[in-house]
Every structure is written in C-alpha cells, then in structure tokens.
C-alpha positions in Angstrom: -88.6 31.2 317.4 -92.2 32.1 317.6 -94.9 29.0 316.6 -95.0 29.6 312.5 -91.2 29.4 312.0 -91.2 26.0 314.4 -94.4 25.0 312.6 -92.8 25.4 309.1 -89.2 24.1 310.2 -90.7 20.9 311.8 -92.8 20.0 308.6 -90.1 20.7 306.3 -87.7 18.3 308.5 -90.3 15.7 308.8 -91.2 15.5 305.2 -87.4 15.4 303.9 -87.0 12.7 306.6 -89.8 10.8 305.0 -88.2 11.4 301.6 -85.1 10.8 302.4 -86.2 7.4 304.3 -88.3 6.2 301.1 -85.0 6.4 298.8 -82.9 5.0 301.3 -85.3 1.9 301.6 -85.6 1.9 297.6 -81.6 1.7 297.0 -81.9 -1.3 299.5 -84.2 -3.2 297.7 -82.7 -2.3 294.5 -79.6 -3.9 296.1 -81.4 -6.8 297.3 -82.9 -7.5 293.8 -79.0 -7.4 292.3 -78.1 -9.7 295.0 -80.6 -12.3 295.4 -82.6 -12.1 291.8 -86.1 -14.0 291.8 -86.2 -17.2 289.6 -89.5 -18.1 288.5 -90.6 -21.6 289.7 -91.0 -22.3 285.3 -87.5 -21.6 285.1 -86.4 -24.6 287.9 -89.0 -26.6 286.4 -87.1 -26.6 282.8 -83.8 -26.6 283.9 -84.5 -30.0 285.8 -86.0 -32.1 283.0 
C-alpha cells in the first residue's frame, strides 16, 4: 500500500469514526432526554402552591 492509498484509507476511517461517534452520542442523549425529562423550576413552583 504505497503512502496516498494509506493516507486516503486512514482519513476516510477517521472521519466515519468521528461521524459515527457524534450519532452514537446524539441517540444517547436523545435517550436520556425520554428518560429523565427536564422540569422547569416554574413548573415545581405551581404545582406546590
């Protein structure tokens, strides 16, 4: 493999990693946000008076 085809293969790799990762981590904190929504401190006030 001379040093253009490694050169190419290597960035190609690395940038689908770094895709790949970012949409990984996305679905996860999509996941989170289903799991454990965010109330608004507003919201607690209300609901306690």
């Amino acid at each position: 493999m001379d040093n253009l085809t490694f050169g190419l293969t290597l960035t190609i790799v690395g940038a689908g990693g770094t895709l790949f990762s970012l949409w990984a981590l996305t679905l996860f904190i999509d996941l989170l946000k289903k799991l454990l929504p965010y109330k608004e401190e507003e919201e607690e006030k209300e609901e306690e008076s």
